[in-house]
Each structure stands twice: as C-alpha cells, then as structure tokens.
C-alpha positions in Angstrom: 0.0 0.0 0.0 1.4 3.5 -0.8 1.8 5.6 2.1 -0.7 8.2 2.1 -1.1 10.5 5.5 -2.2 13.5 6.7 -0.9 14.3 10.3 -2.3 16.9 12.6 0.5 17.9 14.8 2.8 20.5 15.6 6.0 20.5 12.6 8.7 20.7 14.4 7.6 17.9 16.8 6.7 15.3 14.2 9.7 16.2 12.0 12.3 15.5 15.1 10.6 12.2 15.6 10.8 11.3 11.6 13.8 9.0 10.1 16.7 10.3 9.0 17.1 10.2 4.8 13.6 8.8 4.5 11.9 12.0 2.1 12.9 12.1 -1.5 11.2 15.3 -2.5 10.0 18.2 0.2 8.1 21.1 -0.8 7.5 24.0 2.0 4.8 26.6 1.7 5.2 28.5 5.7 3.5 31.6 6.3 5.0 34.3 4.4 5.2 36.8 8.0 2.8 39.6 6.0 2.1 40.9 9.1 -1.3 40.5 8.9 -3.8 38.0 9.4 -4.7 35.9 5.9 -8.2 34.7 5.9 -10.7 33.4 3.1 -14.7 33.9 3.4 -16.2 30.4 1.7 -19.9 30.5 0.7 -22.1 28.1 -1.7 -25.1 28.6 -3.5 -28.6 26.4 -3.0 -31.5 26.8 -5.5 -34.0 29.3 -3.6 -36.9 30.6 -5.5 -36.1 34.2 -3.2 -32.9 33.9 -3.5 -30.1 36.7 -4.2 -28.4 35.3 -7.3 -29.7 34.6 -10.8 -27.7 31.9 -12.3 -28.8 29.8 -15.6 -32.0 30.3 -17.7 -33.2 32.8 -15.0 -33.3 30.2 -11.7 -33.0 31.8 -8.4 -30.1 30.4 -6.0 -29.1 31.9 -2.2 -26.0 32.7 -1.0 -25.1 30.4 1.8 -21.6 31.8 4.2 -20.0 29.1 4.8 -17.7 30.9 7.7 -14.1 32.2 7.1 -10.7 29.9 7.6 -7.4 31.6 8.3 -4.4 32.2 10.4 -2.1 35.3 11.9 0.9 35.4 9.9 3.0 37.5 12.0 6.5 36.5 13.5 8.8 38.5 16.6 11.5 36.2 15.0 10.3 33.9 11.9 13.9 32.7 10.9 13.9 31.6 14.5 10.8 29.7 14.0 11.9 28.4 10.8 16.0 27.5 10.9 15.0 24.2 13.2 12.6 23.0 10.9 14.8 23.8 7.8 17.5 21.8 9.9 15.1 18.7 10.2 14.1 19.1 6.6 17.8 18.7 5.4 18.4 15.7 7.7 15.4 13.8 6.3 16.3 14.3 3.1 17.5 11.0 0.5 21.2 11.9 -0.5 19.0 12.8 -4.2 17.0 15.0 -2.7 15.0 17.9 -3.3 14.2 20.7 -1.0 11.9 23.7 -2.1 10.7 26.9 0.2 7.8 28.8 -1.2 7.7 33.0 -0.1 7.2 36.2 -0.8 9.6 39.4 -1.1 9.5 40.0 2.4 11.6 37.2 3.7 13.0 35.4 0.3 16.3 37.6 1.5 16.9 36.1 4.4 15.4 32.8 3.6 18.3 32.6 1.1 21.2 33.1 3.6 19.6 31.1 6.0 19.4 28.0 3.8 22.7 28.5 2.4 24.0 28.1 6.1 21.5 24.8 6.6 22.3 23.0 3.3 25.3 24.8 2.0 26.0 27.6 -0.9 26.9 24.5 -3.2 23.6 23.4 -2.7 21.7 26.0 -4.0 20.1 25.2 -7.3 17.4 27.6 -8.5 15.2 30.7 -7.3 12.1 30.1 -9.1 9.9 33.1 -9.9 6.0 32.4 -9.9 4.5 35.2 -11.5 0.6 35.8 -11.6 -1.7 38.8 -12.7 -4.3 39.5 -10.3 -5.9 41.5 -7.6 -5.6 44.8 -6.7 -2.7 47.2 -7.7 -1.3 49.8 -5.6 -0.6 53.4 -6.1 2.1 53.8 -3.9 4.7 51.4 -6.1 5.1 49.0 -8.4 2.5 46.0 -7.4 3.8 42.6 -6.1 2.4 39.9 -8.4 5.1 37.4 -7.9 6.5 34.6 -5.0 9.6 33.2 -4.7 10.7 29.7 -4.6 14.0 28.6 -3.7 15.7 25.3 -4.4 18.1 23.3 -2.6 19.7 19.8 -2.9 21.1 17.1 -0.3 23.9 16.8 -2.5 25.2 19.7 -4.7 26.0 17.3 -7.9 23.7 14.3 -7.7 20.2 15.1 -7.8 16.5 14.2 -9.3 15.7 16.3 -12.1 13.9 14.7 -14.8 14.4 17.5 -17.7 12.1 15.0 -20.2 9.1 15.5 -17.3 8.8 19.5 -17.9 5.7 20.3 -19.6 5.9 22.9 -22.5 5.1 26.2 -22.8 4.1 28.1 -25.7 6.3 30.5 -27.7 5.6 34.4 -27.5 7.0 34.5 -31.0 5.8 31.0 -32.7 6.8 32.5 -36.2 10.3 32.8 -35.6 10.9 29.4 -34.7 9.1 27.8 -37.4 6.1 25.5 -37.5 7.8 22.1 -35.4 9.0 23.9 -33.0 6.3 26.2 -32.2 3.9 22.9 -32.0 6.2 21.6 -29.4 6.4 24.2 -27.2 9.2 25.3 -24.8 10.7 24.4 -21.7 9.8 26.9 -18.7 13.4 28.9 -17.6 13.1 30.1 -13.7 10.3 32.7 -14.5 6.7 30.4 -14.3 4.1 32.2 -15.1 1.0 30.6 -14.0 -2.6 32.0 -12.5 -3.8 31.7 -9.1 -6.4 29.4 -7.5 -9.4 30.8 -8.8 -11.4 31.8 -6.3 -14.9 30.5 -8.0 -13.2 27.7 -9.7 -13.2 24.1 -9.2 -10.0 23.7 -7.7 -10.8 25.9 -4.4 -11.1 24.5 -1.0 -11.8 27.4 0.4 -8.7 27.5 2.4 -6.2 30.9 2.6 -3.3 30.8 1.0 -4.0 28.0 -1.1 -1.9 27.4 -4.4 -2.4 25.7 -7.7 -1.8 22.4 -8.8 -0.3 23.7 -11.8 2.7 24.9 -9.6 3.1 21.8 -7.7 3.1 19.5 -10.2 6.1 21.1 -12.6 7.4 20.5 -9.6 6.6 16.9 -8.7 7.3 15.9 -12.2 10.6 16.8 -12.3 12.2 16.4 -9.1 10.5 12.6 -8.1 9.5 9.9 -9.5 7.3 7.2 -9.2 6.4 5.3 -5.6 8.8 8.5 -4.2 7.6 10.5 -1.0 6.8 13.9 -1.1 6.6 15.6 2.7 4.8 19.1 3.0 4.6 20.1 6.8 3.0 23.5 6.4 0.5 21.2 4.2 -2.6 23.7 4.1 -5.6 22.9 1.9 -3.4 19.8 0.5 -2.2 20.8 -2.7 0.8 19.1 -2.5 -1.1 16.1 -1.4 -3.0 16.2 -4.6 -0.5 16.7 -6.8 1.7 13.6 -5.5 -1.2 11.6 -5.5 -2.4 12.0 -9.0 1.0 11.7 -10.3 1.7 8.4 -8.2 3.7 9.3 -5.4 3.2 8.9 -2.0 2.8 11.8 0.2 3.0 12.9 4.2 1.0 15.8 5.2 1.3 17.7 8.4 -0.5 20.4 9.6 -1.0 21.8 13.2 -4.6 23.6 12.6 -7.2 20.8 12.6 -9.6 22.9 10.0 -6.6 22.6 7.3 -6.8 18.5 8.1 -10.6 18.7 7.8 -9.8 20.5 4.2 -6.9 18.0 3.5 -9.3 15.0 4.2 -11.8 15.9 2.6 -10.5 17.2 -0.8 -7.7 13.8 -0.9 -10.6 11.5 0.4 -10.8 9.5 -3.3 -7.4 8.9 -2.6 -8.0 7.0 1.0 -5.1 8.6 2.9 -4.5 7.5 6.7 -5.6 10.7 9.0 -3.3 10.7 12.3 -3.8 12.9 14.9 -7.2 14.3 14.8 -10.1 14.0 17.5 -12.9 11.5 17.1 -15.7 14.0 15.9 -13.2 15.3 12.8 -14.7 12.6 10.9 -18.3 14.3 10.8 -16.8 17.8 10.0 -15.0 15.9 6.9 -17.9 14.7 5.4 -20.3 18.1 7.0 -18.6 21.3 5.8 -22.0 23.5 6.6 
C-alpha cells in the first residue's frame, strides 16, 4: 500500500521524531510573516426561489456563508521559527534529494542566507519566480504579483531532475521558430508564469493561501519519481497532497490547525489517505462542511 497520510500535529515535533534520509522530495509553503492575518470567506449557492443570485436560464439560487478559515501570519523572530525545521528538513532528506521553500519578497532575502548556512552555498540550485496577474494594484509602487521559490539539494551534484518530465510552454513569438517547434512548445526557464487558485473555480477549497496544482506539479514531475515520498509540513488545503497523488507518489501531510486536516481530508478522500492525529468528531466535519 502507498503511504498516504495527513498528520495533525505540531512541525517541528513530528519532524524531530521522523527517520533520517527517509523524504525524497520536500516542498514547503510557511506563512510568508505579512504581518497580517490571511483569511478566506467560503460560501455556496442552494436553489432558492427568493434567492439573491440569478444563475442559468433565470433560476433563483441563495448565497449560503459558509464561515471564514485563516491564520495570523505574523513573526517576533520567523527565521527563528523556521531555521529548526529547515534543519530537520535537510536531515530527512534521501542523498537525491529535493528541498523547495515557497515565499514572498518579504523574507525570500533572508530565507536565502539562511538555507545556504542549513544545506550549503553549493547546494543551492534555483530561485524560481511564480508570477501571476491579479488582484488589486497599488498606487504607492510598483505591485507585487510574484513569489519566490528557492531550491536546494542534499547533495550539490547528484540530484532528481527529470528534464524530459517538464511540460511545454508556448512560444511568444511562434513564427520565428518555425512550425515544429512552435507545435512543441518550450521548456519553462526560472520565471513560471502561472494564475492563481481561482477563487470560483473548481480547484478551491476554500482555504487561505492556497496554491495551484499547476505549480506543484512542474514541480513533482521533475524532481521525483514514481512510488517516491513527497513531505509538506505546512500542508494547508493539501495541494501538494493532490499533486503527489495523482502523479503516483506517495505523500506525508502535516499540519497543526485541525480545520486545514478537515480541508486536506476531505479534498484527498478519493485517494483513501490515513488521517493521524485528529479528534474522534473530525470525521463528521469531513464529510459536513456546513
């Protein structure tokens, strides 16, 4: 059976407990220390003859809130907070492994000298630059519409990176490179540019913060490969999950908030992962979001 789990616990407590080069792939999204607390309002729509909306060949549907999920992303010290767990992170890698850290302007900075210190200078492969267009825009500067992604390696030469796995991209000039190549497509460089979750489309959970499977899966494609585990422990609304899962790898979740295991259990349920940690009425929240 692959191993398939989502673990409500504190990070740092389950990763001190976890075996030493046992991860082949890890993929970190922490809070991004904004300052500020991130929150996302979820509602649904039931048919109502008096309701608010109009949807479809006139019929009537009511807004239903569905509460708000969210966290306080502020930090006295976050590269205290974080250097232990990076530490753990290094330790559990395989000697192939891959290590990436997802955030924002704020902190990529320090982030950087940090992990050169944890896994070395040698070992630093790549700062990946997601880039997205939307939301608001300010008037004070030029607007932020971009996170940063830094990857690391166990070992600074020997490493997964399946150059075959990357999906193509189109050209921005298809007629200069002539009709083959334009069919083919291009490989991404370090600059992905790639939309957000959309917030009424199907791959929402409702949960803030959450990224695309688009993202995720460039990068479970080309750093693992099949039957490999993939360890996220600021797991979220499961993303990562989802992404390992549908391209056959196994996966370890953890989480300390038990709302983001209710999300994480009940978006992965099809593929029958083993829930530690969680009290005995999580299993009616699961299957009740209302």
């Amino acid at each position: 059976m692959p191993r398939r789990q989502i673990v409500l616990a504190d990070n740092l407590d389950y990763l001190r407990e976890a075996e030493s080069e046992s991860v082949d792939l890890i993929y970190i999204d922490p809070p991004f220390n904004t300052g500020r607390r991130q929150e996302r309002h979820r509602i649904s729509v039931e048919q109502d003859d008096e309701g608010d909306r109009t949807g479809f060949q006139g019929r009537r549907y009511r807004t239903v809130d569905r509460g708000a999920s969210g966290y306080d992303d502020r930090f006295d010290d976050f590269l205290a907070f974080l250097e232990p767990r990076l530490r753990e992170a290094h330790r559990l890698l395989r000697p192939h492994g891959c290590f990436f850290l997802h955030i924002d302007y704020r902190e990529v900075h320090y982030c950087k000298v940090l992990l050169d210190r944890v896994f070395g200078r040698d070992c630093f492969q790549n700062e990946i630059i997601w880039a997205y267009d939307y939301g608001a825009r300010s008037k004070k500067r030029w607007s932020a519409k971009h996170d940063n992604i830094l990857w690391y390696t166990r070992d600074p030469k020997q490493y997964t990176f399946h150059f075959d796995e990357m999906d193509r991209i189109p050209y921005m000039a298809p007629g200069l490179v002539g009709k083959e190549k334009a069919a083919r497509g291009k490989t991404p460089t370090d600059v992905w540019w790639h939309t957000i979750v959309s917030p009424s489309g199907k791959e929402k959970t409702g949960y803030a913060t959450q990224k695309p499977l688009g993202v995720l899966d460039r990068i479970v494609k080309v750093h693992s490969d099949p039957g490999d585990l993939v360890l996220d422990f600021f797991a979220g609304s499961g993303t990562t999950g989802e992404s390992a899962a549908r391209l056959d790898r196994q996966f370890v979740l953890v989480d300390h908030s038990a709302e983001a295991v209710d999300v994480m259990a009940r978006r992965l349920a099809r593929f029958e992962p083993e829930v530690l940690g969680r009290d005995e009425n999580a299993a009616t929240r699961a299957a009740d979001p209302s």
